[in-house]
C-alpha positions as CSV (number, residue, x, y, z in Angstrom):
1,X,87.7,-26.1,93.8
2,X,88.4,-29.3,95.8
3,X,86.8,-31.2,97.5
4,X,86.4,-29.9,101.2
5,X,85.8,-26.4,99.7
6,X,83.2,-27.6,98.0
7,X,81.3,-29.3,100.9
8,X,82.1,-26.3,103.1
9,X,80.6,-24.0,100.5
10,X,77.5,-25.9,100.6
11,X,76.9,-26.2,104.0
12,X,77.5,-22.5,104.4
13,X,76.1,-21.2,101.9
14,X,73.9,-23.7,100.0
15,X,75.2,-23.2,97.2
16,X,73.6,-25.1,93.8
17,X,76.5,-25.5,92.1
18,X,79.1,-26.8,94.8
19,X,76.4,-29.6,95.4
20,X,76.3,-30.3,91.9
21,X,79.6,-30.6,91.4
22,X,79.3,-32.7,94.4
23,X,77.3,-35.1,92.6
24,X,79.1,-34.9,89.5
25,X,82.4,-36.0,91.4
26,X,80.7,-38.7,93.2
27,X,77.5,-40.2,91.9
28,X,79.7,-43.1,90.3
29,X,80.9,-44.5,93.4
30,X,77.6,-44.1,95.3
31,X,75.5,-46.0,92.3
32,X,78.4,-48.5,92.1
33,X,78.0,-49.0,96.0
34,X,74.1,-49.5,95.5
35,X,73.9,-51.5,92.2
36,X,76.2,-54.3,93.7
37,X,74.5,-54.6,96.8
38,X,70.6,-54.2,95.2
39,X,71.1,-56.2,92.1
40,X,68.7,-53.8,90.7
41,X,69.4,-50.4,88.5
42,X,65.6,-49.1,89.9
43,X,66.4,-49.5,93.2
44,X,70.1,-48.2,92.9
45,X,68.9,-45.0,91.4
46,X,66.5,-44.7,94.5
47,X,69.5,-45.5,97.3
48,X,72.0,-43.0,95.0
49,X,69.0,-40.1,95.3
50,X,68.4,-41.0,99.0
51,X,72.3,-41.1,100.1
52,X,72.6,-37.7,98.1
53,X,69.7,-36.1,100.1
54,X,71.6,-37.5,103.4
55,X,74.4,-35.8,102.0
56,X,72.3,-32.7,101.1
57,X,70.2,-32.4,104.6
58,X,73.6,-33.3,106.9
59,X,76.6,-32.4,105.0
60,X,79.8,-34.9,107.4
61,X,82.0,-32.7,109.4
62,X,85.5,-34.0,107.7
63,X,88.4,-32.3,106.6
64,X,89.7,-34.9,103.9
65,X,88.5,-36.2,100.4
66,X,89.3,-39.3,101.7
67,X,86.9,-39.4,104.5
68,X,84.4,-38.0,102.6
69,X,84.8,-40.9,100.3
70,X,84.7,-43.3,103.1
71,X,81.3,-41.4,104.7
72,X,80.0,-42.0,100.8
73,X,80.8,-45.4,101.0
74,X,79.4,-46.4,104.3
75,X,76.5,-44.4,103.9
76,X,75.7,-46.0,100.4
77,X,76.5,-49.1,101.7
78,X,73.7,-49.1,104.3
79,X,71.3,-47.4,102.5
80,X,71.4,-50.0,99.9
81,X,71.1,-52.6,103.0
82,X,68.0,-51.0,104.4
83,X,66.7,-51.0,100.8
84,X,67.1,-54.7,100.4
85,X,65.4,-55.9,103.3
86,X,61.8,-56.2,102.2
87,X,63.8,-57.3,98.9
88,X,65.3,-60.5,100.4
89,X,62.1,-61.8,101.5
90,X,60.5,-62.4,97.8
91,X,63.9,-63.1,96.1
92,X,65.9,-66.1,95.7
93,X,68.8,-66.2,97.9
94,X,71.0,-67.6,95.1
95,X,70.5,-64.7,92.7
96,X,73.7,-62.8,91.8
97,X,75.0,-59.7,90.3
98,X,75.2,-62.0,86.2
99,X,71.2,-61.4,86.7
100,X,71.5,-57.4,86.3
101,X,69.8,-55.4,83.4
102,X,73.4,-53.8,82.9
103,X,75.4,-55.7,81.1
104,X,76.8,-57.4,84.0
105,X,76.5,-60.9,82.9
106,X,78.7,-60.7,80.1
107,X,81.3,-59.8,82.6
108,X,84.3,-62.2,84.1
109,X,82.5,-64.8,86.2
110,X,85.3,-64.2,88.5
111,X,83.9,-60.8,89.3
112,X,80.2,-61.6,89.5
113,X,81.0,-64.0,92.2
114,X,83.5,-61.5,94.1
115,X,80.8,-58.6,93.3
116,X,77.8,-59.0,96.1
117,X,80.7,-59.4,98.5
118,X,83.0,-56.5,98.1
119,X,81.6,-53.7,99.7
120,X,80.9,-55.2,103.1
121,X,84.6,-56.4,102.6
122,X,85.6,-53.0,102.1
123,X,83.7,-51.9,105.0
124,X,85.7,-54.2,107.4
125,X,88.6,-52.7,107.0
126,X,90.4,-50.3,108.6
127,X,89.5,-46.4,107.8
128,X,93.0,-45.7,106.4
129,X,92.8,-49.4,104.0
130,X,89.4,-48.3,103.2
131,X,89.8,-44.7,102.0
132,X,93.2,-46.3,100.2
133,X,91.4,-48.4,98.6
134,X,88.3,-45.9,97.5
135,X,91.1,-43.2,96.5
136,X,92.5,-46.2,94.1
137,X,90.2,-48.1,92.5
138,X,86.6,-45.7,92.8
139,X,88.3,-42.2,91.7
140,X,91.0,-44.0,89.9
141,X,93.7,-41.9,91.8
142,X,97.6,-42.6,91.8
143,X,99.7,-43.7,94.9
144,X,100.9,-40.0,94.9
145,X,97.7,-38.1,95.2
146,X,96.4,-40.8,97.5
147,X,99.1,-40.3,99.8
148,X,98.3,-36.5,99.6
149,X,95.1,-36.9,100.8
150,X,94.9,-39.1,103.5
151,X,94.6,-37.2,107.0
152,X,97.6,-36.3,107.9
153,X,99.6,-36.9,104.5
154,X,101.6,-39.7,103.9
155,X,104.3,-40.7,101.4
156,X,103.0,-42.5,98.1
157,X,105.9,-45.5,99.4
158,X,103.2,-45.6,102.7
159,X,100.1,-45.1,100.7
160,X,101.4,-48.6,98.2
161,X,101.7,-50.3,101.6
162,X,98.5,-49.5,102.5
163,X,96.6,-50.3,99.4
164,X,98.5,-53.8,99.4
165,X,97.6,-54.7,103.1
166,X,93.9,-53.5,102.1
167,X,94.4,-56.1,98.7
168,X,95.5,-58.6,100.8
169,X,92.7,-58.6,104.0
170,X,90.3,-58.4,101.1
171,X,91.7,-61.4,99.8
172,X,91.6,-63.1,102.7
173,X,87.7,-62.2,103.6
174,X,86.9,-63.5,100.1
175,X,88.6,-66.6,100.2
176,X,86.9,-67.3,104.2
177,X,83.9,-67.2,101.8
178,X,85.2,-69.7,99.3
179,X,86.2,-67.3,96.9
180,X,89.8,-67.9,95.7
181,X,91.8,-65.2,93.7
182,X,95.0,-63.3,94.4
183,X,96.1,-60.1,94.9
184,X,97.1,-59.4,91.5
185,X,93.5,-60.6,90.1
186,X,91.7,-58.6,92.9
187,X,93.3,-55.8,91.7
188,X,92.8,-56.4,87.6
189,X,88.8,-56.9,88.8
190,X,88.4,-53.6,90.9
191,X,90.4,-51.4,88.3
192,X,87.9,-52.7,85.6
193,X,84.5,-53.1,87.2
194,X,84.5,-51.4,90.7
195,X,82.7,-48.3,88.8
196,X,79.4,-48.6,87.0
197,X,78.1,-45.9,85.0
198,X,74.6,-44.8,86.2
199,X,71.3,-43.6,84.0
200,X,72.1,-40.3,82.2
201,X,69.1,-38.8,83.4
202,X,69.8,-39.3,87.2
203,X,72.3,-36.7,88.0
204,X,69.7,-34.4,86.8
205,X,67.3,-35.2,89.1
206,X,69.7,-35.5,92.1
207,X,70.9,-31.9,91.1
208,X,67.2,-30.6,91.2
209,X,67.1,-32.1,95.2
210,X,65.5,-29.6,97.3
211,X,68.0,-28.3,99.4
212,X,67.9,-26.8,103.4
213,X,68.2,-23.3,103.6
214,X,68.2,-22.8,107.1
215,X,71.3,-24.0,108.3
216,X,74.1,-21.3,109.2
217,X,77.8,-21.9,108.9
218,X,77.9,-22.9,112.9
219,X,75.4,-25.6,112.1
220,X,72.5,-23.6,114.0
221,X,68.6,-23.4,112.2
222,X,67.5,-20.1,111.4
223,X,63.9,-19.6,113.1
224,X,61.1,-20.5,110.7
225,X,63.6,-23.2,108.7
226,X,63.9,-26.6,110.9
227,X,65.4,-29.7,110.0
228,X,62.7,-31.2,110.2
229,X,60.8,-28.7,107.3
230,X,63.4,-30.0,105.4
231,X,63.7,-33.6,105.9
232,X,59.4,-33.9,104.7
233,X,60.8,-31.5,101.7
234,X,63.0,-34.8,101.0
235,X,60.4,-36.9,101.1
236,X,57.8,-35.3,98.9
237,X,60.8,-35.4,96.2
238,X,61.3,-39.2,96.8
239,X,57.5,-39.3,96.6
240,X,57.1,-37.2,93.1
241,X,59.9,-39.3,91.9
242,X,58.4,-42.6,92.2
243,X,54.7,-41.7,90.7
244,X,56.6,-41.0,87.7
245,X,58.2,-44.8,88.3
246,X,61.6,-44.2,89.9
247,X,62.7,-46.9,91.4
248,X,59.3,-49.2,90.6
């Protein structure tokens, strides 16, 4: 089933194993998103579980992978942003992505500079560059398919353009930042370390989310099954998780 089926079929119909595959399709990109920006696997695990329940609670009206992908991203992104906040006031402003528990030291230094930078970059840029640019080098999809799946459709000559404007106004954000590599090296770093690989256990516990019932296919609430039920049915799951030392 692809993509928007999916999402449709679990907003209509709640359905556990649409959402799962959900997750299954997506958790990479989302803990990638987190673990850059948090420079912590704890607290990545914790923004993943809380952009899933976002995802869970208000599926996005959008009738593309590609802006699903780019709602995915954003939403990580921010997530990860709010997370970091009380974060940035104990730690020191010159620690970087070599300092992570994941094996991300050993890593071209190249990258770990570029890392803490790239998905605010990505942000910047225009929805199309964006969702070229997820499609590419976070679900590892060809020219073709990209071009496929971009509103509207476009031909995979239009979606290569694309991805090498979005290489190039990423290049020229990093290098405003003193951070000087080309094209061709921005694109050898994304295709090997723009996807992290995230705990084992945590798409089990994203998959075991208590989800909203309530919701009809027109986006109404049945009587006797609010939002807001749901959203304190969310946070007694973040709660449970973190006595048993998520994200601590």
């Amino acid at each position: 089933m692809n993509t928007i089926a999916l999402l449709n079929d679990f907003r209509r119909n709640q359905s556990d194993e649409a959402f799962a595959t959900l997750t299954h399709r997506y958790i990479n990109l989302v803990f990638s998103v987190a673990l850059r920006r948090l420079n912590d696997s704890a607290l990545a695990e914790n923004a993943t579980q809380m952009v899933f329940a976002r995802l869970a609670g208000a599926p996005p009206v959008v009738t593309t992978e590609s802006e699903l992908l780019g709602w995915l991203h954003h939403t990580s992104l921010h997530v990860a942003l709010d997370l970091s906040q009380p974060e940035s006031c104990r730690i020191n402003a010159d620690r970087t992505a070599a300092s992570l528990d994941t094996g991300i030291a050993e890593r071209d230094p190249r990258w770990t500079e570029l890392a803490p930078q790239l998905d605010e970059a990505i942000e910047n840029l225009s929805p199309t560059e964006r969702q070229a640019v997820l499609m590419k080098y976070f679900q590892d999809n060809s020219h073709h398919n990209i071009g496929s799946k971009l509103a509207g459709g476009i031909s995979e000559d239009t979606s290569k353009i694309h991805t090498s404007r979005a290489l190039e106004r990423l290049r020229v954000t990093f290098s405003a930042k003193g951070i000087i590599c080309t094209a061709g090296l921005l694109t050898k770093l994304l295709t090997a370390h723009a996807i992290e690989t995230p705990p084992a256990n945590l798409v089990a516990r994203l998959t075991s989310l208590p989800q909203p019932q309530g919701g009809g296919a027109d986006g109404t609430t049945v009587p006797g099954h609010s939002s807001a039920g749901w959203r304190s049915k969310f946070a007694a799951f973040f709660r449970r998780n973190r006595s048993k030392g998520v994200g601590q």
